[in-house]
N, C-alpha and C positions, 0 to 999 in steps of 0.2 A: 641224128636228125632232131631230137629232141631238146639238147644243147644249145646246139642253132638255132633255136624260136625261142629261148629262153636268153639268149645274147640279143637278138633283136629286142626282144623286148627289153631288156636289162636300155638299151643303147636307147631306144626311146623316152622312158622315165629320163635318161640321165639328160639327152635333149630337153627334152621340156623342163623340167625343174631347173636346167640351166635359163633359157627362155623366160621363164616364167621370176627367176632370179635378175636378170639382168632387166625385166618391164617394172618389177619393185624398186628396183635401184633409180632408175627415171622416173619413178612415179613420185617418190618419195624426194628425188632431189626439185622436182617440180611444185611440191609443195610451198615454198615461199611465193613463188612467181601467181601462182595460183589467188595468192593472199592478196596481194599485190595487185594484181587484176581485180580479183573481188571490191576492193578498196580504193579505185578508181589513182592509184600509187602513179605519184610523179614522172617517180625512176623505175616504172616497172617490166623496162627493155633492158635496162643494166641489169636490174633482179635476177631476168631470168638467162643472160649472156653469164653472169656472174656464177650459176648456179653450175651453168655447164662448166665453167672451167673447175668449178669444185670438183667436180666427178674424175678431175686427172689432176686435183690439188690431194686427193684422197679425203676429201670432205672436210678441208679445214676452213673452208670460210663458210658453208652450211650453216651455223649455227650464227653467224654473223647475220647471213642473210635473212634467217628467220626473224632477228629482231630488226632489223633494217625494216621490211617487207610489215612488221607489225603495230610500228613507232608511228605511220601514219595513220589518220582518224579522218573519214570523210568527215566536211564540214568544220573543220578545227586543225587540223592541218598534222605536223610533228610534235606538237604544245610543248616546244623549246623556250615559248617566249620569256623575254626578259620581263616582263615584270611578274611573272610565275604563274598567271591565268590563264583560265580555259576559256576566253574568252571568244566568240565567233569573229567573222569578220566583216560580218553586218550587226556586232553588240559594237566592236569597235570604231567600225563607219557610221555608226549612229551617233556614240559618245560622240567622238569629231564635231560632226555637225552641228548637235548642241551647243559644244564650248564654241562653235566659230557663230552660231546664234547668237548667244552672251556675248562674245568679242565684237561682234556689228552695234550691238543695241550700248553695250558700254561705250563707245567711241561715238553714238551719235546722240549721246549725252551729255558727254566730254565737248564734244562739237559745240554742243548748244549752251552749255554753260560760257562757252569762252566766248562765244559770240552770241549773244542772246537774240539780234535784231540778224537777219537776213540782209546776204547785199538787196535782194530786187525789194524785202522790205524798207532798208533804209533808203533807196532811189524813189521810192513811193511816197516818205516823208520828206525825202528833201524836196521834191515835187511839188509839195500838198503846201510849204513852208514859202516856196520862192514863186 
């Protein structure tokens, strides 16, 4: 009899620390998706489709996914860009704006040098003349 409750229990521990193995193993391959979420991530439904199939790839794209899931930056995006700044997207929509500032006022300078008089000015002097 006393065997017997000592097999029960033996079969318990082994249950649970299985259970409790296999909620680690999801907990932890959940981890990028997590990031990903936190991080308002683009692709944060691939993240975590991509994470499950790790878990029957034997964990080999895991480590992919972690820097995937970590390469995004709210507010700044993947800072891939080509001309190597951390630039935001309202420092960049700003600059823009600027230069197309400059490009208006240069061209209605350019305008006014090549025609100095106005047509409805010059209809006003040929007016004033005849």
């Amino acid at each position: 009899m006393e065997g017997r409750v000592l097999d029960f229990i033996a079969l318990g521990i082994l249950v649970s620390v299985v259970i409790i193995i296999l909620y680690a193993v999801v907990y932890i391959h959940d981890i990028p998706y997590n990031i990903a979420k936190k991080r308002n991530h683009p692709h944060v439904h691939a993240i975590h489709t991509a994470g499950w199939v790790s878990l029957f790839l034997m964990h080999a794209l895991w480590p992919f996914l972690w820097i995937w899931a970590t390469l995004y930056v709210p507010g700044k995006g993947f800072g891939m860009s080509s001309t190597g700044s951390n630039k935001t997207e309202a420092d960049v929509l700003a600059e823009h704006e600027a230069t197309l500032l400059a490009l208006q006022a240069r061209i209605s300078d350019l305008e006014q040098k090549q025609n100095p008089a106005s047509p409805v000015q010059k209809s006003k002097a040929a007016a004033k003349e005849a």
